[in-house]
C-alpha positions in Angstrom: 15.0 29.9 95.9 15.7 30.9 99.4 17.8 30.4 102.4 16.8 27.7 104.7 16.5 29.1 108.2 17.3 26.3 111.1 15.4 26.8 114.4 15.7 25.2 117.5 13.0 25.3 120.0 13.0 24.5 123.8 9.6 24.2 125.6 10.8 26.0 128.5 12.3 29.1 129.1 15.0 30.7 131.0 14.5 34.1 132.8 16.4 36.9 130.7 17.7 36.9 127.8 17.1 34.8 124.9 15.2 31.2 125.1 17.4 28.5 125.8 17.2 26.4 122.8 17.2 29.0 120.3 20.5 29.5 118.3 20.9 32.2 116.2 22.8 31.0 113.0 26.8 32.3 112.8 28.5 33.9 110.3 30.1 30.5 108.8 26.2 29.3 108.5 25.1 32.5 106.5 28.1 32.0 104.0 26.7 28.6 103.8 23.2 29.2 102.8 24.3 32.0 100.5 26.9 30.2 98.0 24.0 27.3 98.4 21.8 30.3 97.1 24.1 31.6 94.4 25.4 28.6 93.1 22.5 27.8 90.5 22.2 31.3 89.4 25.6 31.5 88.5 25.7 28.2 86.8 23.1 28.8 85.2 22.7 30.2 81.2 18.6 30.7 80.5 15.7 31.1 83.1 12.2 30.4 82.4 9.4 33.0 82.9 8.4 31.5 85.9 11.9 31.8 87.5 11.6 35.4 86.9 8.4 36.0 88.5 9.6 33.9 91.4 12.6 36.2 91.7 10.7 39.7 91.5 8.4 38.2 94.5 11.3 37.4 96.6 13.0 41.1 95.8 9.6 42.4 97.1 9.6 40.8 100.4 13.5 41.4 100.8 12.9 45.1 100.2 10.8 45.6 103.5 12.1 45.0 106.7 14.7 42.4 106.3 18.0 41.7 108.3 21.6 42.6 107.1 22.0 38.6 105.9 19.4 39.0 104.0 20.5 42.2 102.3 23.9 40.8 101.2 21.8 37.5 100.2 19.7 39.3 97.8 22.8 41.6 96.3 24.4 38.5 95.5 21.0 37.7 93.7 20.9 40.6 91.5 24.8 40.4 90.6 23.7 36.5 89.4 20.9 38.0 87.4 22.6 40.7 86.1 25.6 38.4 85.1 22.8 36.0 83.1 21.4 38.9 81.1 24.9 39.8 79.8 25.9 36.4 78.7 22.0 36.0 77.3 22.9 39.5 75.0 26.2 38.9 74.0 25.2 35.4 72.4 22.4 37.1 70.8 24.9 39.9 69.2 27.5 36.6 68.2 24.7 34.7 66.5 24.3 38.1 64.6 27.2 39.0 63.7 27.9 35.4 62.1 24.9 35.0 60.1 25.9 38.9 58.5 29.3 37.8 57.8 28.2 34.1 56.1 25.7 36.3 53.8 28.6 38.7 52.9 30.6 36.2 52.6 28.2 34.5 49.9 27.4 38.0 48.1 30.7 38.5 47.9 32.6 35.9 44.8 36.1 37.8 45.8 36.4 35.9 49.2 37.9 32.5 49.9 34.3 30.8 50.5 32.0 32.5 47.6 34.7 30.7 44.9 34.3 27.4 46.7 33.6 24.9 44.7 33.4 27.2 41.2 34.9 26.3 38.3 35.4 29.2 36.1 37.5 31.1 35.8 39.8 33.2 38.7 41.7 34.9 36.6 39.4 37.9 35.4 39.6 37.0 32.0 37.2 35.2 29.3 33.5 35.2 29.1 32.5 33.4 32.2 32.7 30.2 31.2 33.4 26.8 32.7 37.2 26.2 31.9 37.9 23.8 28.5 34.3 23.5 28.0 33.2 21.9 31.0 35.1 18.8 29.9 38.5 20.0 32.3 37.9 18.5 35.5 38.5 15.3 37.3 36.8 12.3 36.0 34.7 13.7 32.7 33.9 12.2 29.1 35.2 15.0 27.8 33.4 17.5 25.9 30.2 17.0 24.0 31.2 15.9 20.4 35.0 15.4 20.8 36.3 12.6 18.4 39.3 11.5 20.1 41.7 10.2 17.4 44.0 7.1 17.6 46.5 6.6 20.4 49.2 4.4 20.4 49.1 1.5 23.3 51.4 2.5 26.2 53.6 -0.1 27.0 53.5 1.3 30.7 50.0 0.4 30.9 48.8 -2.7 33.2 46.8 -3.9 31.1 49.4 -3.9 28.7 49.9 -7.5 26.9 53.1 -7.5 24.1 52.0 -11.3 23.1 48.8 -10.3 22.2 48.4 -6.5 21.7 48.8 -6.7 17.7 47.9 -4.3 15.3 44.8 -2.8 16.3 42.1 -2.2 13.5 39.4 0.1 13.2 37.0 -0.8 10.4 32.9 0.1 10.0 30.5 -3.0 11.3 27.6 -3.0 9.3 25.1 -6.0 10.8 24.3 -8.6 8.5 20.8 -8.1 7.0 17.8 -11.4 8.3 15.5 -12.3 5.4 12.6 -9.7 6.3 15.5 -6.4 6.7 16.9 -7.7 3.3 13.6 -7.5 1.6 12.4 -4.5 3.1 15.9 -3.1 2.1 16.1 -4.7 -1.5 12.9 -4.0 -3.0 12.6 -0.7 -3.1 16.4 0.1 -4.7 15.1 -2.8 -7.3 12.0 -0.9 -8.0 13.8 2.3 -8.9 16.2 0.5 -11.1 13.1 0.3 -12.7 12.9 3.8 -13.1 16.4 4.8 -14.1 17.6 1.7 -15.3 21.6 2.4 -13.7 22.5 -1.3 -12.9 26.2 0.7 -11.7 24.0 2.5 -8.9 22.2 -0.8 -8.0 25.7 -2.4 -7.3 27.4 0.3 -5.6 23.9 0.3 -3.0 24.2 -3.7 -2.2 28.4 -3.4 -1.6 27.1 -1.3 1.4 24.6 -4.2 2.7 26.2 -6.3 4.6 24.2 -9.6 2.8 26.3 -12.4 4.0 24.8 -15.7 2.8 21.6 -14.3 1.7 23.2 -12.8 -1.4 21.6 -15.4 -4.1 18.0 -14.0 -2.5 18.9 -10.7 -4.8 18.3 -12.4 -7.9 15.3 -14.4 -6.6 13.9 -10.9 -5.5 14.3 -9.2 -8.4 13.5 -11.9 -10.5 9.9 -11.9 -8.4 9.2 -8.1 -9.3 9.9 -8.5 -12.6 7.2 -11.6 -13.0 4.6 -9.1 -11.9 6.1 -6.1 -14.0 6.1 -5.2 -17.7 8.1 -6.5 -20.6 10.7 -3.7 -20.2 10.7 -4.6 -16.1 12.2 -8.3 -17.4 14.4 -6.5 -19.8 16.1 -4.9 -17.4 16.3 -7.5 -14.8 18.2 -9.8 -17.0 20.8 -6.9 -17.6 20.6 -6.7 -14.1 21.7 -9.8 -13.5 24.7 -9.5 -16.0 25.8 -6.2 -14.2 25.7 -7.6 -10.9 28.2 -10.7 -11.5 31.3 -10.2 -11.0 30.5 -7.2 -8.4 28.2 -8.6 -5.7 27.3 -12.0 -7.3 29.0 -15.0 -8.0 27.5 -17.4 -10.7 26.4 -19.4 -8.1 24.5 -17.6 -6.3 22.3 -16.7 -9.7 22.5 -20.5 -10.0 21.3 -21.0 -6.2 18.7 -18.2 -7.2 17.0 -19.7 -10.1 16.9 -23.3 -8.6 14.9 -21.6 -5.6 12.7 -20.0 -7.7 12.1 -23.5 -10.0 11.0 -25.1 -6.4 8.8 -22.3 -5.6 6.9 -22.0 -8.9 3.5 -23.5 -7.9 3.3 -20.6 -5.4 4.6 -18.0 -8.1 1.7 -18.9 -10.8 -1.1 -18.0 -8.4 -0.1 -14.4 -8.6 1.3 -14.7 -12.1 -0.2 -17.6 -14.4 2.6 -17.5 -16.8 5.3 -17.7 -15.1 7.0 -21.0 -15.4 7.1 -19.3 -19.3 8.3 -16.5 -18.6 10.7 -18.6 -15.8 12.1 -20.7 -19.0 13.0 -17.2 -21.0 15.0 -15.5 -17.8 16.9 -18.9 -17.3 17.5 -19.1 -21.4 18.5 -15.5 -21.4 21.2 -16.2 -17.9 22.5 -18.9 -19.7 23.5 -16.5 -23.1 24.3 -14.0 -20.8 26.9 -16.7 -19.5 25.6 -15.7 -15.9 24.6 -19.0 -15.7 26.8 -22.0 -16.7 26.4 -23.8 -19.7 25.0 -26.9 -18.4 22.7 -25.9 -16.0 19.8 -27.4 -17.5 21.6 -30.8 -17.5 21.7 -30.8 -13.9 18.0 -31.3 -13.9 17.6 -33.9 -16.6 15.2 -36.8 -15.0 15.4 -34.9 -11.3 12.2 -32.6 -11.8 8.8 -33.5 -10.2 7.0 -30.5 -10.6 4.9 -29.9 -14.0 5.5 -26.3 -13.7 9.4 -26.2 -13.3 9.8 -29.0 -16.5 7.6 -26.4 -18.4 10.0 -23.6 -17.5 12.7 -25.7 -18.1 11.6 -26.8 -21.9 10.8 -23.6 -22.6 14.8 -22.5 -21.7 15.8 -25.4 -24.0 13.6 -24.8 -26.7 14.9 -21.1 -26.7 19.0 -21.7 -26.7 18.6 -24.7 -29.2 18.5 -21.9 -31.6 21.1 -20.5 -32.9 23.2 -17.8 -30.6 22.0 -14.6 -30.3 18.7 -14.9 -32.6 15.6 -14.1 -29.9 17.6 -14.3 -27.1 19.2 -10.7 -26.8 16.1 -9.7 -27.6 13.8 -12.3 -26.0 11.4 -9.5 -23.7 11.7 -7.4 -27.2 12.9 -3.8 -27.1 11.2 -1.7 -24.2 9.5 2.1 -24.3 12.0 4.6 -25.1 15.1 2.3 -25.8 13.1 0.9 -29.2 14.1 2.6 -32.5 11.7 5.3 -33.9 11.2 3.7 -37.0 10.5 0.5 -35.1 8.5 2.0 -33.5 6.7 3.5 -36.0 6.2 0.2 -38.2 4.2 -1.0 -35.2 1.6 1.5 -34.9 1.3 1.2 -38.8 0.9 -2.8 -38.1 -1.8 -1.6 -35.1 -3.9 0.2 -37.3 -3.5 -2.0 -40.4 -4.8 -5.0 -38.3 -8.0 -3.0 -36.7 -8.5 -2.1 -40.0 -9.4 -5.7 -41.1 -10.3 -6.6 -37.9 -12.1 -4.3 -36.0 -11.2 -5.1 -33.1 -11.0 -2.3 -30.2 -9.8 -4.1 -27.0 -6.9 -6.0 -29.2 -5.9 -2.4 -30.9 -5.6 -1.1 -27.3 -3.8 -4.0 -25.6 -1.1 -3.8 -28.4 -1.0 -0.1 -27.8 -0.2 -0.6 -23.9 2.4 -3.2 -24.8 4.7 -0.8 -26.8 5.2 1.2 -23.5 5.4 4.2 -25.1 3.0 6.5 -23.5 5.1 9.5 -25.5 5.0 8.4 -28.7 1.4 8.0 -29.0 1.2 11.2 -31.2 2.8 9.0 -33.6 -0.6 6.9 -33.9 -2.5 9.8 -34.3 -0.8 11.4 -37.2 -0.7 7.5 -39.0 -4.4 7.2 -38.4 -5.0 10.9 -40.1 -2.9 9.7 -43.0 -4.4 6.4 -44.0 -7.7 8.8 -43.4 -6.7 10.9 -46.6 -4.9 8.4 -48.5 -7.4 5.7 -47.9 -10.8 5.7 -49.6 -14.4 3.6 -48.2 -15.6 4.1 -44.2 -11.8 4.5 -43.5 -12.9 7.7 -41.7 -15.3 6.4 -39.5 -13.5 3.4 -37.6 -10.4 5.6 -37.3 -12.9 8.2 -35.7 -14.5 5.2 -33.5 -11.0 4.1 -32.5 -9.5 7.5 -31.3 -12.6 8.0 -29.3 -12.2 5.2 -27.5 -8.5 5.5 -27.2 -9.1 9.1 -25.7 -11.8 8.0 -23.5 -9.9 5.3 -22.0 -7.3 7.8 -21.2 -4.6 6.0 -23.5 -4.1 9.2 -25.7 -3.7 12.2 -23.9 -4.7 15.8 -24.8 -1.7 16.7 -25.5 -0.6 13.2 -28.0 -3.9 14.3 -29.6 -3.0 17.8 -30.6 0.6 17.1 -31.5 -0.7 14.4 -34.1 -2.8 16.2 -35.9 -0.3 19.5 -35.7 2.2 17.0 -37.7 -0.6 16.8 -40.3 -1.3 20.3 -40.5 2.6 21.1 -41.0 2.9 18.7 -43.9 -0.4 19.6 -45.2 1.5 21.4 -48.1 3.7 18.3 -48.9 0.7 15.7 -48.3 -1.1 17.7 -50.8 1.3 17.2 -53.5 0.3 13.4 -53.0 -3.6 13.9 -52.5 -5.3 16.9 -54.0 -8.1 16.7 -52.2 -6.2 16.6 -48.7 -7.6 20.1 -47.9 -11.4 18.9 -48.3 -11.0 15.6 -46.7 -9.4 16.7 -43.9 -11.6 19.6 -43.0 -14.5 16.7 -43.1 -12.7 14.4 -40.9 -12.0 16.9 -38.8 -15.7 17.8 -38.2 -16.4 14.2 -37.8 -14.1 13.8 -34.9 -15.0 17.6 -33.5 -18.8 16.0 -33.4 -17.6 12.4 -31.3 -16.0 14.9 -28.8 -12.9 13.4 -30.0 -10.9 17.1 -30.3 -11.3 20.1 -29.2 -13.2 23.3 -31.0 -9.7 25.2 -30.9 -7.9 22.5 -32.7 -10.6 22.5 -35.6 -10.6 25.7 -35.9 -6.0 25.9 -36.6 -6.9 23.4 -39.4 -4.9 25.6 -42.4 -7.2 26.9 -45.1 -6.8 26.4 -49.1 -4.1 27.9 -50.6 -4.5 30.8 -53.2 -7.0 30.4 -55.4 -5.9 29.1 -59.2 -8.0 29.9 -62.5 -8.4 27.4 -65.9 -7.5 30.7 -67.7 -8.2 34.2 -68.0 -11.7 34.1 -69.6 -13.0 31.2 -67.8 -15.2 33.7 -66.2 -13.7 33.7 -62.6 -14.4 29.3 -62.6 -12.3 27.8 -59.9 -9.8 24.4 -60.9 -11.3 21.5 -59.5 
């Protein structure tokens, strides 16, 4: 930007000298127009490109012929520029040196500003760690897994209420169990009481259920799984029941139980036909358990409907009109492995008597299954050999017929099969005492049974040979006694 020059012009002229309306500007005008001139360039802190150009075409035409104002105009002009550059470089070295001393400020943790906001450690010891865990500062749980223990009410406390502060109690709340959770829950502990038969374990497992008013639906449960079980599954239900009272049942609640399960019967005999029978026997067996009361059946006198329930109902009379204790304790009989052996043992004699005279397969098997003693069937294996040698007729060939079915039904195992006739071949000696011929006879009968695939070639071929050989006398000629 330049100075503005200000001309006056006359159109006439005067004779010497200079024209008559020309002024020629004074030395107050030329400081005028050159603070005018200077005053944005020293004001001002960037120029554009453009500016610059401008500038370098105005120092060309004031470094030809120029007059002395305009001289000291454009020195002033190059100070200004000069003065911008300076202040444009040293803001450029300031901006510099800041962003060097903020990144050694961050690489460095020793300063003031690379420990802001840290919270380990300052004191050079420890492994580096947030301090207590991470659970030290303002307004944290507290560390992961910290049981706090109990802490006495502060009486400074706002909250703090004398009248009703009280003991404070801190106890376990276990939900109480709806009707499918306690079934779901139930069932299976019932089942494998079933197994073990601990009615202590069953007890201690239900004081941990929280049961509320659902607690006569553990009778009628287990009651329910019985109906669809074995003899020795009703067994140990009613002993069950006797365990459980006193513990975690009342006698009203089996009471509560049983009358459920009398008004539900009609359901209960699709699945099981004889149930309302076998109904009667768990209420007869309650009542001489004395886990039901005494006169519950006279409760019902005249007040039952339903066919079903008055059947169940006679059938519990009929049983505890006899005398007290005779086929009650034992009213589901004696179970698998809880029977005596030598019960036991009189019933697979009985078995085997009775397919004897009657021949009957299917009935010799079902009374087999009943017994519920799956380990214990060698037992019926080494009878069925002994009646084989002791007995006389076609003995031989229905025992044969029923050990091959019993074997291909799956009923006697391998093993059950070998041990039997193993007991034979121990007391062969003995047995022989009894039947001479025991030696012959069993070597047919085993050959008979090796040819139906009944045992194995091995166990044939262990049958004992004859003892020594005995002579009539010395000159008998090497004859053999019969």
């Amino acid at each position: 930007m330049g100075c503005r020059w200000v001309t006056w012009t006359n159109t006439g002229s005067s004779s010497g000298g200079e024209a008559a309306g020309t002024r020629r500007p004074g030395i107050g005008d030329w400081g005028a127009g050159m603070a005018a001139a200077a005053q944005p360039w020293v004001g001002a802190t960037a120029t554009t490109d453009l500016d610059e150009e401008d500038e370098d075409l105005n120092d060309g035409e004031v470094n030809g012929n120029g007059t002395p104002q305009e001289k000291v105009l454009h020195e002033a002009r190059i100070k200004a520029k000069a003065k911008r550059r300076l202040r444009r470089n040293s803001s450029r070295d300031s901006a510099r040196e800041s962003a060097a001393e903020s990144s050694e400020a961050a690489a460095d943790p020793n300063t003031s500003k690379g420990k802001l906001n840290d919270r380990k450690s300052r004191c050079g010891k420890g492994r580096g760690l947030p301090k207590k865990g991470g659970a030290g500062g303002k307004g944290v749980w507290g560390a992961a897994g910290v049981i706090y223990d109990y802490e006495e009410p502060d009486a400074r406390d706002p909250n703090y209420d004398d009248d009703v502060q009280g003991d404070t109690v801190y106890g376990k709340m276990v939900p109480e169990l709806d009707e499918n959770a306690l079934q779901k829950t139930v069932t299976p502990i019932v089942k494998e009481y079933f197994e073990h038969g601990d009615g202590h374990e069953v007890a201690a497992l239900l004081r941990e259920l929280n049961l509320g008013k659902r607690k006569h639906e553990v009778p009628s449960l287990a009651v329910s799984l019985a109906l669809e079980g074995k003899a020795s599954h009703r067994e140990l239900t009613s002993r069950l029941l006797s365990d459980l009272l006193g513990k975690v049942l009342t006698a009203d609640d089996v009471a509560k139980a049983f009358d459920r399960m009398l008004k539900d019967l009609p359901d209960l005999i699709l699945d099981t036909p004889e149930a309302a029978q076998v109904l009667g026997q768990f209420i007869a067996r309650a009542v001489a358990d004395d886990v039901l009361p005494s006169n519950f059946l006279e409760g019902y006198k005249g007040k039952v409907d339903c066919d079903h329930a008055r059947a169940a109902l006679d059938r519990a009379a009929i049983l505890l009109s006899m005398k007290r204790g005779v086929g009650l304790d034992n009213v589901w009989g004696v179970g698998g492995g809880q029977r005596p052996v030598k019960h036991l043992i009189r019933e697979m004699n009985f078995i085997l008597k009775e397919f004897l005279l009657s021949g009957e397969l299917a009935e010799a098997e079902h009374c087999l299954r009943d017994l519920e003693v799956p380990h214990f069937h060698h037992e019926l294996v080494y009878e069925a050999v002994l009646m084989v040698l002791e007995s006389t007729g076609n003995t031989a060939a229905k025992m044969v017929e029923l050990l091959k079915m019993l074997w291909e039904s799956g009923l006697i195992t391998l093993d059950q099969m070998n041990r039997g006739f193993q007991r034979v071949f121990e007391e062969l000696p003995d047995i022989n005492l009894d039947v001479p011929l025991a030696h012959t006879i069993l070597e047919k009968f085993l050959d008979f049974c090796f040819q139906e695939a009944v045992i194995t070639k091995q166990l044939r071929d262990s049958c004992p040979s004859r003892g020594r050989k005995r002579f009539v006398s010395e000159g008998d000629g090497g004859r053999v006694k019969e």
